[in-house]
C-alpha positions as CSV (number, residue, x, y, z in Angstrom):
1,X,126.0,193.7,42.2
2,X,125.7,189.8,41.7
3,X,125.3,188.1,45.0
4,X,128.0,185.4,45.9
5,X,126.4,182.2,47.4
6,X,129.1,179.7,47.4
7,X,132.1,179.5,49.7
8,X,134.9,182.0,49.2
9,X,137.5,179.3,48.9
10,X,136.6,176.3,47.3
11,X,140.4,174.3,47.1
12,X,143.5,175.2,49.7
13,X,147.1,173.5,49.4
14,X,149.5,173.6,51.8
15,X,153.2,173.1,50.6
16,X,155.4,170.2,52.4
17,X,158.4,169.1,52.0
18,X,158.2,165.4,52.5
19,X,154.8,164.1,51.2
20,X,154.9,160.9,53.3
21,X,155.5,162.6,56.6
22,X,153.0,165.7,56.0
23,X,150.4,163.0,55.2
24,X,150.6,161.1,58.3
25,X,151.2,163.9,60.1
26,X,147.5,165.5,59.3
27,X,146.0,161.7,59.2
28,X,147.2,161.6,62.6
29,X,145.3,165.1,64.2
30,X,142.8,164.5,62.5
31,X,142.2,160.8,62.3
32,X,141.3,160.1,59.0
33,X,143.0,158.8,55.9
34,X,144.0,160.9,52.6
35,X,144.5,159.7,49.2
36,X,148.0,160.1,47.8
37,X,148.5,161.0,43.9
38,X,151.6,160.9,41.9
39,X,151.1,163.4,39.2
40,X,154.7,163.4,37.8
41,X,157.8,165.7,37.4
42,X,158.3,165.8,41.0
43,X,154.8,166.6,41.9
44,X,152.6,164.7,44.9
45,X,149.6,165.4,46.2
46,X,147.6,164.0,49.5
47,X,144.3,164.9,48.8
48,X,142.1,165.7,52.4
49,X,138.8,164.0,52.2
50,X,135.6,165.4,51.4
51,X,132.8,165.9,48.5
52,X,131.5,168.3,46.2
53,X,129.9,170.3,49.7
54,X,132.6,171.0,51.5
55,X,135.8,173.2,50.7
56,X,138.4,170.4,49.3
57,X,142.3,170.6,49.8
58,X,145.7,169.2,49.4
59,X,148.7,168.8,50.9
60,X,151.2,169.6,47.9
61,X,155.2,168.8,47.5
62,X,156.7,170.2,44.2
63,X,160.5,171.9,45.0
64,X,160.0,174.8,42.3
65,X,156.8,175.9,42.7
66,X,155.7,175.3,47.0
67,X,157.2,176.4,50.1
68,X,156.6,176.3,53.6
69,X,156.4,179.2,55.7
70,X,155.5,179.5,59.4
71,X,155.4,183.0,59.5
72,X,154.4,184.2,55.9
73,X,151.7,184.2,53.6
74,X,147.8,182.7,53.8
75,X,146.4,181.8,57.0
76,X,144.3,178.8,56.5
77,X,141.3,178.1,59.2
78,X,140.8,174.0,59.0
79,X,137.3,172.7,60.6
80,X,138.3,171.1,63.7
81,X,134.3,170.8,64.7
82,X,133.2,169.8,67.0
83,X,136.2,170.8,69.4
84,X,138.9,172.0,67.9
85,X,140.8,170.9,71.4
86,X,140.7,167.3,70.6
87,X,143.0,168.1,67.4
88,X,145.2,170.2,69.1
89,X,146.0,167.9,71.7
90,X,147.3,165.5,68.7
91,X,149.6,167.9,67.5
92,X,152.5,167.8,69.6
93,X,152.8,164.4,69.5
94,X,152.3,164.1,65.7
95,X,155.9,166.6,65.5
96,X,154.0,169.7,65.5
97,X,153.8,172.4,67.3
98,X,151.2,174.8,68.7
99,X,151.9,178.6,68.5
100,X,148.3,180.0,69.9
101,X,146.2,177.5,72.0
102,X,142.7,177.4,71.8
103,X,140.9,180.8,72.4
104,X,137.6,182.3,71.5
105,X,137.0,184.9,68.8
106,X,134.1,186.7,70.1
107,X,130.5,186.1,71.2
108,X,129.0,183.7,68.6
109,X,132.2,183.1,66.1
110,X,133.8,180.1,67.5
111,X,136.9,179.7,68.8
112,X,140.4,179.2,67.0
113,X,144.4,177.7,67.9
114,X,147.1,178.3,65.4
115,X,150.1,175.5,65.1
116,X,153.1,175.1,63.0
117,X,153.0,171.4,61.2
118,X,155.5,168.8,60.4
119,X,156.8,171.0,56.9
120,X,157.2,174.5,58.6
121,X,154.1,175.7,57.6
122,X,151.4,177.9,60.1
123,X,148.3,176.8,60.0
124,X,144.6,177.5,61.7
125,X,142.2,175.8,63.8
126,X,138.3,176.8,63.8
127,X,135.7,174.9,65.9
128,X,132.0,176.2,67.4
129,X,133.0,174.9,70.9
């Protein structure tokens, strides 16, 4: 069996409904900025920052093909290092919502807080601390 060195997921996009408010909504919890693309036939894209190391991602608004759910499908885990409080106490006031507050996962895995964002969809927290 071959072993598997690099990250299991290597891109992530989230669906939204209104490109402009899903992007300021994330560059607000997170406080950072995200380029915008305009790929044509009704297709956006706010691209998170990053690099070649790190697992990249988009927030993604096409009618036909993305939808938002709060309570359905993936469960994505975004790094909220180095304490994963200091995003979630940006949520609320963003237009989110948090559904699970920050807990721990167990001796030595971190701790995680699950929210519902400006578009309806659930997503994840992960820190160390």
């Amino acid at each position: 069996m071959m072993k598997h060195e690099q990250p299991v997921i290597s891109w992530f996009e989230l669906p939204v409904n209104d490109i402009q408010r899903a992007k300021r909504f994330y560059e607000t919890i997170f406080d950072m900025e995200m380029e915008l693309l305009d790929l044509g036939e009704q297709f956006k894209m706010a691209v998170f920052p990053g690099g070649q190391s790190v697992v990249g991602g988009a927030l993604v608004y096409n009618e036909a093909f993305y939808k938002s759910s709060h309570t359905h499908g993936p469960l994505l885990h975004l790094n909220a290092n180095p304490d994963l409080e200091i995003v979630q106490n940006r949520i609320e006031e963003a237009g989110g919502s948090v559904t699970i507050p920050k807990r721990g996962i167990g001796p030595g895995r971190g701790f995680m807080a699950v929210f519902v964002d400006t578009e309806g969809n659930r997503v994840a927290l992960h820190s160390d601390a």
